[in-house]
N, C-alpha and C positions, 0 to 999 in steps of 0.2 A: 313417898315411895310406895309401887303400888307390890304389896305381898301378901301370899296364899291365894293356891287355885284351887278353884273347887269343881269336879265336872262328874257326871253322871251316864250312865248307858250300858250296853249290854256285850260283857266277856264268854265267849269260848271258846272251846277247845280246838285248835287246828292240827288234824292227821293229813301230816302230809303224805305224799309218796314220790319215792327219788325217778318212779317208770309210770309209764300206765299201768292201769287194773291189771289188763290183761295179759302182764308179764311180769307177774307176780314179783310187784315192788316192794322193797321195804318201806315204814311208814314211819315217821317221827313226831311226835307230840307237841305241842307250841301253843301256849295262851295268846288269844285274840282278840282284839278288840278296840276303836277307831279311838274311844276316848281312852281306853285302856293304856293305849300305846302310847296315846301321847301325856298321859300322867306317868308313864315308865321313865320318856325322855327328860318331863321337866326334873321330877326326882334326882332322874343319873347326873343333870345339871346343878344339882343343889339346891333347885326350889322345894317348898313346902307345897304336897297337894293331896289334894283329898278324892278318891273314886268313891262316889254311891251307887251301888246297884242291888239285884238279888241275885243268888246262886241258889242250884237246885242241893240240896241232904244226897248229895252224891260225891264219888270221889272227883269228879271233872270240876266240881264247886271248889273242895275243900283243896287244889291243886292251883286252882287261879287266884284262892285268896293266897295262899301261899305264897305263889312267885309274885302276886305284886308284892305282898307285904316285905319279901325279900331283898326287892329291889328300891323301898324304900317309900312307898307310896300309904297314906294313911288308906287303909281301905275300910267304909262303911256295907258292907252286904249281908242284906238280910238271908236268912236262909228258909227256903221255900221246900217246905217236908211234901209238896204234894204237887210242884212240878219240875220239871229237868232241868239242869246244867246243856245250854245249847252247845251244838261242837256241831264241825263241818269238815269234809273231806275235798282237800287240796290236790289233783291231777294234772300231770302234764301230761298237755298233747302236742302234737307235730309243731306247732308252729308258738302256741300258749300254755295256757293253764285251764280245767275247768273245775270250776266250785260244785261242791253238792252240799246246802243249807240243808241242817237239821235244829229247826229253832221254831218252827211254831209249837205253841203253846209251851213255851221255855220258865221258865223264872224272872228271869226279865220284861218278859210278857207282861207283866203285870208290874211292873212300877208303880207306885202309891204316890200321887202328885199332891198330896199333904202331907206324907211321912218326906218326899224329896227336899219342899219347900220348907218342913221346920227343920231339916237338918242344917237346908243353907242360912237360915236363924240363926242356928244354933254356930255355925261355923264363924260367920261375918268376913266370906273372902273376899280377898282383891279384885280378881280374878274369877270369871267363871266360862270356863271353856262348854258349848253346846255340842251337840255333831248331825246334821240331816238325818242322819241312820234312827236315831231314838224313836222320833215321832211316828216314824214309818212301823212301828213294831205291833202297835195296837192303840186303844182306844184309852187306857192307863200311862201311856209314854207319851201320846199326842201330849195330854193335857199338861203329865208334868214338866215336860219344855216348855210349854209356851207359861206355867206358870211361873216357873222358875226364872225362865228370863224375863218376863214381867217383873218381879221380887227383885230380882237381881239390878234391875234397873232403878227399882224407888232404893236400893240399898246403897245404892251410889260404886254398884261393883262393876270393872268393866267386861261387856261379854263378847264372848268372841264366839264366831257361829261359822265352823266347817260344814258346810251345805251338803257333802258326800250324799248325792244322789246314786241310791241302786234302785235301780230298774228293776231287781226281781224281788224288791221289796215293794212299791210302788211306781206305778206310772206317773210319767211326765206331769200330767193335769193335776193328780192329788195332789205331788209333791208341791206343784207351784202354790196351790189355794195356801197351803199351809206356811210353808215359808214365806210367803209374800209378807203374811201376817206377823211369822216370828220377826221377821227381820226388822219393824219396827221397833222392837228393842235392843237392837244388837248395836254393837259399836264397833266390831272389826269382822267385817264379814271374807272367807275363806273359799275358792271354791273357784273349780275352772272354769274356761267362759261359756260353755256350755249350762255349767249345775250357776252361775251367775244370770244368767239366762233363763233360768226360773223364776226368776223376782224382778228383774225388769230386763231391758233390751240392753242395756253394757253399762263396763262396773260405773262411769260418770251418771249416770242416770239414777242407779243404786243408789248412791248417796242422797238423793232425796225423798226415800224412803226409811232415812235414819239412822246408818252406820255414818262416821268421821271418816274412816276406812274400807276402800275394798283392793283384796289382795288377789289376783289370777293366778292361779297355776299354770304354766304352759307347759310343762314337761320338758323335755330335751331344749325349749328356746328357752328356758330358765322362767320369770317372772314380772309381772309388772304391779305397782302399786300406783290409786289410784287417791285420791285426796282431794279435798276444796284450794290445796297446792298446786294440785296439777297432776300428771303421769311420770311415773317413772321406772323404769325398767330394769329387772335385776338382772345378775349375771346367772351362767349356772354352772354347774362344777363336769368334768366329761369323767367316767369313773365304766369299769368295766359293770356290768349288770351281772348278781347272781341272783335275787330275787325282789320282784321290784312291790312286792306287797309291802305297806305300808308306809309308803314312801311321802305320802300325801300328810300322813298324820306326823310325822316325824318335821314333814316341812311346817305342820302350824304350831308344833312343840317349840320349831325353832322361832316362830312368829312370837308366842307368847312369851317365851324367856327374854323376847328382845324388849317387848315392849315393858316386864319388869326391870329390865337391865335398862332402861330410856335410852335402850337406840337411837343411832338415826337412822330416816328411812332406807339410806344405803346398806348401812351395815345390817338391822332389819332382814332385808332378801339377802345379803351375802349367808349369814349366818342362817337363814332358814335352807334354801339350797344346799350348806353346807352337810345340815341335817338331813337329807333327802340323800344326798349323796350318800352319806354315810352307811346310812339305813338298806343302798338296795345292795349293797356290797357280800351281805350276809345274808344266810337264809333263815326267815322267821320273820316277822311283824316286826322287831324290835332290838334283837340282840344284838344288833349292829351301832347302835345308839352310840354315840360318845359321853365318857364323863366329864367332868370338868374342862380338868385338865386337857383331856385330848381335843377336845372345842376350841379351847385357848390356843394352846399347840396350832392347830389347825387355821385359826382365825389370825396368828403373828405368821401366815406361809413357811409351819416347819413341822414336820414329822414327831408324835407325841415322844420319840422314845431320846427328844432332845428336851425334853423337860424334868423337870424335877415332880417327881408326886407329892 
């Protein structure tokens, strides 16, 4: 039985706003963060998981260790007296949303890929969730991913690696050189055909670069898994949109609680879709997450509030 995740990467602080700037919106507060989020899901589901990062001796720090801890999640973060807790400001516009990143030279920024690497020593997970976003932070993150999934791989742990390419963290070319590389250690690779499309030409070709698995996201057409089995394609759930951030992370949350729960591959994409759905229902990265129960609920086609807690 494969148990404890262990994942690492970089939380901040999300001000949203219900308008634009320029009509003077009200703003709501929200922890952020691609691994972050998805150590909130596996938790709310009953796994055991572990976040490592840093946070800045500030109050945006001491508010993300807080609600993770809250919500159940072992969090390891160092605190960093001499740089910031990142946070970024959430806008809607006419038709989207726009981001404004306040995160260079963050706390995170600086992840120590030998203080990451003896932690996951020290931990011995089953599980090690990666995310594209890390590497892309600085010259202290590159390393620690690729060391840590290297480790993670002589440790006999399985890694799972969401490629989440942004673009206004890096371009297309860096990203590829890097992942190309990380993906040799990976065993469930994440990532839509596009961000798959960094590391080789489509996800059957991936695989012989080293993952067992690669999993597409397609958004609205739901899913397809890829394997030395063959293809197979998931369903996906139709659900009214209220905010679709984090929708991706919540879908590899549901990836990796299946593969502790020894899914199969059907149930796999049903239950990770289920997550995604769930996810854009509400506004925040996360609070839409389901617990146990309402997963359960959700996966026998009935309504959580015909369950027993």
């Amino acid at each position: 039985m494969i148990t404890g995740v262990w994942t690492m990467g970089e939380t901040m602080i999300s001000l949203r706003a219900d308008a634009p700037v320029g009509s003077s919106p009200r703003w709501t507060t929200h922890v952020a963060g691609a691994e972050s989020n998805v150590a909130v899901g596996l938790a709310r589901l009953g796994h055991t998981v572990r976040w490592v990062s840093r946070v800045g001796d500030d109050e945006f720090g001491r508010l993300i260790v807080r609600e993770l801890r809250a919500e159940g999640v072992d969090v390891a973060a160092t605190v960093d007296p001499g740089r910031p807790t990142g946070h970024l400001f959430l806008t809607p516009t006419s038709f989207a949303s726009a981001v404004d990143y306040h995160r260079s030279g963050s706390a995170a920024s600086a992840l120590d890929p030998d203080l990451a690497v003896a932690d996951l020593d020290a931990t011995g997970p089953g599980v090690v969730v990666l995310s594209g976003i890390t590497p892309a932070l600085g010259e202290g993150p590159r390393r620690a991913t690729l060391e840590v999934a290297a480790r993670a791989r002589q440790l006999g742990a399985t890694v799972v690696l969401d490629a989440n390419h942004r673009t206004r963290l890096w371009s297309p070319e860096q990203a590829s050189r890097v992942l190309s590389h990380l993906v040799e250690a990976v065993d469930v690779l994440v990532g839509s055909p596009d961000e798959i499309g960094l590391v080789a030409p489509t996800a059957e070709s991936a695989l012989d670069l080293g993952p067992t698995m690669v999993i597409e996201k397609l958004g609205a057409a739901g899913a397809r898994l890829v394997s030395r089995e063959g293809s197979l394609p998931g369903p996906t759930t139709s659900v009214d949109v209220v905010d679709p951030v984090g929708a991706g992370d919540a879908f590899t949350a549901g990836v990796v609680s299946s593969l502790i729960d020894r899914l199969s591959p059907e149930r796999l994409l049903a239950r990770a879709n289920l997550m995604g759905a769930a996810c854009v229902g509400h506004r925040g990265d996360w609070e839409g997450l389901p617990r146990r129960f309402e997963l359960d609920a959700a996966e026998r086609g009935m309504g959580s509030s015909d369950v027993n807690r």
